[in-house]
C-alpha positions in Angstrom: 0.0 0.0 0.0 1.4 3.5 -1.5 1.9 5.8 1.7 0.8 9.0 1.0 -0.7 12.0 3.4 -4.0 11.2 2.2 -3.8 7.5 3.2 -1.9 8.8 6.7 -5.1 11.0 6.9 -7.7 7.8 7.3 -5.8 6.1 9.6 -7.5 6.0 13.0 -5.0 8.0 15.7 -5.1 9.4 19.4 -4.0 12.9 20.2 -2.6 13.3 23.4 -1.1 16.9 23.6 -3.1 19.9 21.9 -3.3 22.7 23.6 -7.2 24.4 22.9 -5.6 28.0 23.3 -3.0 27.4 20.2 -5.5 25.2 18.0 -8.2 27.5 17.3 -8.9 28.3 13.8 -7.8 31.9 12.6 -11.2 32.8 11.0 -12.5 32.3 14.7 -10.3 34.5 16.3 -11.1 37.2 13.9 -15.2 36.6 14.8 -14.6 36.3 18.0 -12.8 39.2 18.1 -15.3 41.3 15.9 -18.3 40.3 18.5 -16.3 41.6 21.5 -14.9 44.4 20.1 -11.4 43.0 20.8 -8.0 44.8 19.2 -6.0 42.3 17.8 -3.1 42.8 15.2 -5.1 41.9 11.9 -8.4 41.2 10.9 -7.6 39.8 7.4 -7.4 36.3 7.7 -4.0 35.7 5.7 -2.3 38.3 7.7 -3.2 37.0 11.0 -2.2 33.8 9.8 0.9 35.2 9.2 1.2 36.7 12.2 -0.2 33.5 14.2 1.7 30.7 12.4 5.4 31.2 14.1 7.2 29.9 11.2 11.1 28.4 12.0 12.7 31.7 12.6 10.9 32.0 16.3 14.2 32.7 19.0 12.9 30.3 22.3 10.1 28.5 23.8 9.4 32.3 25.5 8.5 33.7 22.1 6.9 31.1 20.9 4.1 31.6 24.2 3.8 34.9 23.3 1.0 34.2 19.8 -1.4 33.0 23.0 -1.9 36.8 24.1 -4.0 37.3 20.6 -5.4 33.6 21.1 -6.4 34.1 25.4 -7.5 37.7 24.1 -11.2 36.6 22.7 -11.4 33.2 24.8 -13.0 34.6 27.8 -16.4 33.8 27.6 -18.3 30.4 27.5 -19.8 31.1 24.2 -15.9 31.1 22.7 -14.9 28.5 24.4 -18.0 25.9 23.4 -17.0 27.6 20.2 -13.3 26.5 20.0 -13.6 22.9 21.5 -16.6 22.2 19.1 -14.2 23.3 16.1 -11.1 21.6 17.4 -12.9 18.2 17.3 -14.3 18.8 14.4 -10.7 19.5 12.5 -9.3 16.6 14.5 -12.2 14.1 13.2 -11.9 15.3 9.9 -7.9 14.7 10.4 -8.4 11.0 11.4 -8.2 11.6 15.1 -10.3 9.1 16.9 -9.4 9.8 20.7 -8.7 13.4 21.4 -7.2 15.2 25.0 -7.7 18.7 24.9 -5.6 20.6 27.6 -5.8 24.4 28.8 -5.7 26.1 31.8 -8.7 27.6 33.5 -6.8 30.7 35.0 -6.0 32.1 32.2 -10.1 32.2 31.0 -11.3 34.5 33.7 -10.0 38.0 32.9 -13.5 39.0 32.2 -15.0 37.4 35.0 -15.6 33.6 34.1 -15.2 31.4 37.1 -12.7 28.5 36.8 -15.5 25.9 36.7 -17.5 28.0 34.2 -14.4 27.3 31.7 -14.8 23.6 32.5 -18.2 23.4 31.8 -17.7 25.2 28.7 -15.1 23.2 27.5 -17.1 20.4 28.2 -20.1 21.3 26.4 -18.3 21.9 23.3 -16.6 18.7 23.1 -19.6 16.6 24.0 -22.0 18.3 21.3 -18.9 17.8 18.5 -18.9 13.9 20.0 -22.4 13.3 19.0 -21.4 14.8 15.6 -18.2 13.3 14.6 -17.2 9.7 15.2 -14.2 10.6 17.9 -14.4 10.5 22.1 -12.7 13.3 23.9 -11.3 14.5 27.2 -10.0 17.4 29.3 -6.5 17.4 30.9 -6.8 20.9 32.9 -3.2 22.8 33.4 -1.1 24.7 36.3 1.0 27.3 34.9 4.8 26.9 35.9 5.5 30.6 36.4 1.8 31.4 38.3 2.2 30.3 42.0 2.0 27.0 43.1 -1.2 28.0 45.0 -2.9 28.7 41.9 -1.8 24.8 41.0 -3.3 23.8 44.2 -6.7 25.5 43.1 -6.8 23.7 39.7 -5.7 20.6 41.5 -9.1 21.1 43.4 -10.9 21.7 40.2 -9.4 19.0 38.5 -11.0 16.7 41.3 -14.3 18.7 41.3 -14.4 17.4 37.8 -13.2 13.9 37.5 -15.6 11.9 35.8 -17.2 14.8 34.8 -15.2 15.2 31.4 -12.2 16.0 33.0 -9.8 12.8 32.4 -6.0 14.0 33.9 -4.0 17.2 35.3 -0.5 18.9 33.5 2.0 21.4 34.3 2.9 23.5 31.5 4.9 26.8 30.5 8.3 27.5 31.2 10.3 25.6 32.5 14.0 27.2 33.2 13.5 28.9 37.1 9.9 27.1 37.7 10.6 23.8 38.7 7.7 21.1 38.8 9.0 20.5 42.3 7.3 23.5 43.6 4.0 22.8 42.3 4.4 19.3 44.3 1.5 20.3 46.6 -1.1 20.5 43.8 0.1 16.8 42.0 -0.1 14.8 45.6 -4.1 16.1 45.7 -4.0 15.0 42.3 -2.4 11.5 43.3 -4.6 10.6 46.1 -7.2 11.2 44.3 -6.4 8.7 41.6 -6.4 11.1 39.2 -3.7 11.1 35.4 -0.6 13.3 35.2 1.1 14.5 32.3 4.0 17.1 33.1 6.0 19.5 30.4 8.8 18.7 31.3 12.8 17.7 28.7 11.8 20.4 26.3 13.1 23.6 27.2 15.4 22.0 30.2 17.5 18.7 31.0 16.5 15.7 32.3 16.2 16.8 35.5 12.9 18.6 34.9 11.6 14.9 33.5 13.5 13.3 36.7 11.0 16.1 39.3 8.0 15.6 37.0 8.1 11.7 37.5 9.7 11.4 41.1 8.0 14.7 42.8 4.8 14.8 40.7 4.3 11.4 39.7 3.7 11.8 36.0 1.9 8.8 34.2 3.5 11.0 30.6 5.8 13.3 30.0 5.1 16.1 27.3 7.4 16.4 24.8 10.6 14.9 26.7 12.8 15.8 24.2 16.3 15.9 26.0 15.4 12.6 28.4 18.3 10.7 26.5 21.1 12.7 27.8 20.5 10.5 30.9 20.5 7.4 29.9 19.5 5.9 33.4 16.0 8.1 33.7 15.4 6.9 30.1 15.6 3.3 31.1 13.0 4.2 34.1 11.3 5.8 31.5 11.0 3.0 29.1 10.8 0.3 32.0 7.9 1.5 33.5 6.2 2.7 30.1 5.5 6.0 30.7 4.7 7.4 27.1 6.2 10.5 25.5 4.3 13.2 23.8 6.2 14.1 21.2 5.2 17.2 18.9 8.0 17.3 16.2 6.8 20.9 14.5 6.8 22.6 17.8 10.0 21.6 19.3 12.0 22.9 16.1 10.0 26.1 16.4 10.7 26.7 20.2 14.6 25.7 20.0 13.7 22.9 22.4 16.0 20.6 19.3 17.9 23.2 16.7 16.7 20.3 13.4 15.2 17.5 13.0 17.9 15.3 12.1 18.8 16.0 15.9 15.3 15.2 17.4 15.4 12.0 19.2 11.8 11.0 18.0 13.4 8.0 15.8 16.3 7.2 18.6 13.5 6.8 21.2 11.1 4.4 18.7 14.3 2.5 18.3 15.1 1.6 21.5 10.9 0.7 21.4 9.9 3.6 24.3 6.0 4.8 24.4 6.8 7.4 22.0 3.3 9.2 20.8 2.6 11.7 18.3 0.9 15.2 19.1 0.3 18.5 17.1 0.6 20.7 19.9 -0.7 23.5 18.9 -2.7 23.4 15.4 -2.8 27.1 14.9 0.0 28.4 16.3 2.7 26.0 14.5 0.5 25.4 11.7 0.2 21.5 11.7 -1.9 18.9 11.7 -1.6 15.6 13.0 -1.5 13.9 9.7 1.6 16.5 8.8 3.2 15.6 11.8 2.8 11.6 10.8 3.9 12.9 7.3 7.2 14.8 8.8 8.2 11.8 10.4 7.8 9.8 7.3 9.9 12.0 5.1 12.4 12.9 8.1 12.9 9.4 9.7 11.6 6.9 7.2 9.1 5.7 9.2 6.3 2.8 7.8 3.3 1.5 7.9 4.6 -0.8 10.8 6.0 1.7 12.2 3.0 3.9 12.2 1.0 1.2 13.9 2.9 1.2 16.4 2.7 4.7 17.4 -1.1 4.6 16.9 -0.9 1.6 19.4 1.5 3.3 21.5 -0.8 6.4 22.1 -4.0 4.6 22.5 -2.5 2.6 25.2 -1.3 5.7 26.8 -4.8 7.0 26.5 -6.2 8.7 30.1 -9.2 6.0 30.2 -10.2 3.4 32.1 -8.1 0.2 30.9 -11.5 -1.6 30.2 -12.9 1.1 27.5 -9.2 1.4 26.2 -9.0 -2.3 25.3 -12.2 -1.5 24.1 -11.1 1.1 22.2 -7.5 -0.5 20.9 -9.4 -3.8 19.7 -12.0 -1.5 17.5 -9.0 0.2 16.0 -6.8 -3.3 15.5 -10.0 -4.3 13.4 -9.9 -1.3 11.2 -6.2 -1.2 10.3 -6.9 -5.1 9.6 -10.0 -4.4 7.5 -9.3 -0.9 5.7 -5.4 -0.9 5.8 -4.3 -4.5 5.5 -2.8 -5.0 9.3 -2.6 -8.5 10.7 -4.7 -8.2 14.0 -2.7 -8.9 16.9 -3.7 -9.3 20.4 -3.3 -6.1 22.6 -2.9 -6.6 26.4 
């Protein structure tokens, strides 16, 4: 079977990291903008694109944040954010995406007066009216913010639990990560623990293996986003790969933030080699101006991956999934049968 992006497009895939503030589609932010008589830099649609899309030439993982003041700008209302989740699952069913986490922090939603469980329910909403529409099941991993205090963390711990079951399906620490160590926010990710509750940390992409070593042994991350610089220790990475805790790797948006200077030095192929959970992600749809199928795509061309290989990260991320391990085997087996009936894949038992 010919691979091409079309065929890449069909296959059924998870998507564990996309961020709902740097996925939203630009003609959106222009309307929402318009109807509440925000300023933003453009309101033509190819110049804000321009201005959105950061390109290769962006300096650090700093500058690369910095698009989400236009994108936070006109998400502070429920109406926008029913608005973007419903969109985002759209463009990720229509981009093969069966399983879809959508992560974004609730703090940053309220600047015009939205409470923190407003956001949630608004999230919420959107996603489940887009999965009665589109053949894909969704969740919500809700963030702390690195550089807001740890106190704040400790309040969207407590949300977080308000929520489980309730649409909300794990907890993350994201932003920068050089002078906010994960170890601070330790508080907010032991309320998380003892409440049985996922984790997924930032943590290897803008820092050493250190911030992956406090994100697993401080916070107790289940994943790691992005993880990027875990092989410079080569002892974490065998704790890593032992105990199967899946990488979220986002190939566009770590050559864009500097985390790796090219591709040829990203470790995505290195880590598949040595058969770690490696997973797939966009990121941010919008912002690096990607899509999951071009990130399966860019590994093709890049590092030669297969069909096989492909499988396996499929397999890889669905496994990783933030569901019950009952609705997951559910969920792998339905997926084993299509790459076996539309795609030619020998079905093989999943465990």
């Amino acid at each position: 079977m010919k691979l091409t992006k079309n065929l890449i497009r069909r296959l059924p895939k998870p998507e564990l990291h996309c961020h709902l503030d740097g996925s939203l589609r630009v003609k959106t932010v222009i309307d929402l903008a318009k109807k509440q008589k925000n300023d933003i830099p453009s309101y033509d649609n190819d110049e804000l694109k321009k201005i959105l899309n950061v390109g290769n030439n962006i300096g650090s993982l700093e500058e690369y944040i910095k698009r989400f003041d236009i994108t936070l700008a006109v998400l502070q209302t429920p109406e926008s954010l029913i608005r973007a989740a419903y969109e985002l699952t759209e463009d990720c069913a229509l981009d093969g995406v069966r399983y879809l986490e959508v992560r974004y922090s609730p703090i940053l939603h309220t600047h015009h007066g939205m409470t923190l469980a407003e956001t949630v329910d608004a999230v919420y909403q959107g996603l489940s009216n887009a999965e009665k529409d589109f053949n894909i099941k969704t969740g919500i991993i809700l963030c702390g913010i690195r550089h807001i205090s740890p106190e704040v963390s400790l309040k969207l711990a407590d949300l977080t639990v308000q929520f489980k079951n309730k649409g909300v399906v794990g907890f993350d620490l994201a932003g920068a990560e050089e002078n906010f160590p994960a170890k601070h926010h330790q508080e907010a990710f032991s309320l998380i623990l003892r409440n049985n509750i996922n984790t997924t940390l930032h943590a290897g992409e803008a820092y050493g293996p250190e911030s992956i070593h406090q994100a697993i042994h401080y916070c107790g991350a289940h994943r790691i986003g992005h993880g990027t610089r875990l092989k410079e220790n080569p002892e974490l990475m065998d704790y890593v790969n032992d105990h199967r805790i899946a990488l979220e790797m986002c190939l566009t948006s770590n050559i864009q933030t500097k985390s790796i200077r090219s591709f040829r030095e990203h470790p995505f192929r290195y880590y598949l080699n040595k058969h770690l959970r490696v997973t797939l992600n966009t990121d941010n749809r919008l912002i690096s101006n990607t899509t999951l199928t071009d990130e399966y795509w860019l590994a093709h061309e890049q590092y030669g991956l297969t069909l096989s290989n492909f499988r396996t990260v499929i397999i890889n991320g669905f496994k990783s999934a933030f569901m019950h391990h009952i609705e997951r085997r559910k969920m792998i087996n339905h997926v084993l049968d299509e790459l076996e009936s539309e795609f030619g894949f020998k079905k093989r038992v999943i465990v």
